[in-house]
C-alpha positions in Angstrom: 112.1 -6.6 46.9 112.1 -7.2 50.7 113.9 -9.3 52.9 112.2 -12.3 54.3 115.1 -13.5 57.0 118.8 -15.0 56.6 120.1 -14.4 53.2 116.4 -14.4 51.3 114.4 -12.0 49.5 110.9 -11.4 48.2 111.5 -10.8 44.6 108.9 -9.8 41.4 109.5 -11.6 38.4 108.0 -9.1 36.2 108.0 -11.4 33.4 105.9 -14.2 35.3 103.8 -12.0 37.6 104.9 -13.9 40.7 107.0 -13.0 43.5 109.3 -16.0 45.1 112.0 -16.0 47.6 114.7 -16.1 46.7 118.5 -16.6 48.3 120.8 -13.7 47.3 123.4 -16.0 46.1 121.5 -16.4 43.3 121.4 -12.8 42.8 123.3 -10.6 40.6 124.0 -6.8 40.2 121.6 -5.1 37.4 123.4 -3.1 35.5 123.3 0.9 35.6 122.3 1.0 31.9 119.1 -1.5 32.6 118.3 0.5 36.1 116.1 3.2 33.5 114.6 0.5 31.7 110.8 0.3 32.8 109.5 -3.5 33.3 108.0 -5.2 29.9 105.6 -7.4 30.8 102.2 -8.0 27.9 99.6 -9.5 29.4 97.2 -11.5 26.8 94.3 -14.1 26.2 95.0 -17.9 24.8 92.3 -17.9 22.0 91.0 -21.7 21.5 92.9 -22.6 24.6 91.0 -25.1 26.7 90.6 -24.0 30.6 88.4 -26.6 32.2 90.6 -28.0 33.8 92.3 -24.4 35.7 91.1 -23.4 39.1 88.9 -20.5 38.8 90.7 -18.3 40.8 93.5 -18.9 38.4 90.9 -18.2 35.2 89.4 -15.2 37.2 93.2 -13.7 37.4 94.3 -14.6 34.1 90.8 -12.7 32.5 91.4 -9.6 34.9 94.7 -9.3 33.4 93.5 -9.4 29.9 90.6 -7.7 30.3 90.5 -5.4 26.9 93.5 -6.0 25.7 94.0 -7.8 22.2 97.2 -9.0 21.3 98.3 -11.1 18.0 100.8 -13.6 18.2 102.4 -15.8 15.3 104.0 -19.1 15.4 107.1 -19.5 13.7 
């Protein structure tokens, strides 16, 4: 995190990969208990999933992060 002027931040969203400013209003405290917890983030590959139409940067990113990693998911 790291301030970017006035009341923003530069903040990770583990869980999306991104960073985005964002206004510390809309902020909250984390929890001591959660301070410990590492971030949970799986990174994996959309089988049968048509990509023409993604920018190849984007593709190029989203096959670096996958890159030998094989993850199962099932649809309830």
């Amino acid at each position: 995190m790291a301030k970017v002027g006035g009341n923003c931040w530069k903040v990770l969203f583990v869980d999306y990969g991104i960073t985005s400013k964002v206004s510390i209003t809309d902020m909250r405290l984390l929890k001591e208990e959660h301070a410990s917890v590492p971030a949970l983030r799986i990174s994996c590959l959309l089988r049968g999933c048509e990509r023409s139409d993604w920018p190849k940067e984007e593709v190029d990113k989203f096959e670096d992060a996958t890159k030998g990693i094989e993850l199962e998911v099932i649809n309830y």
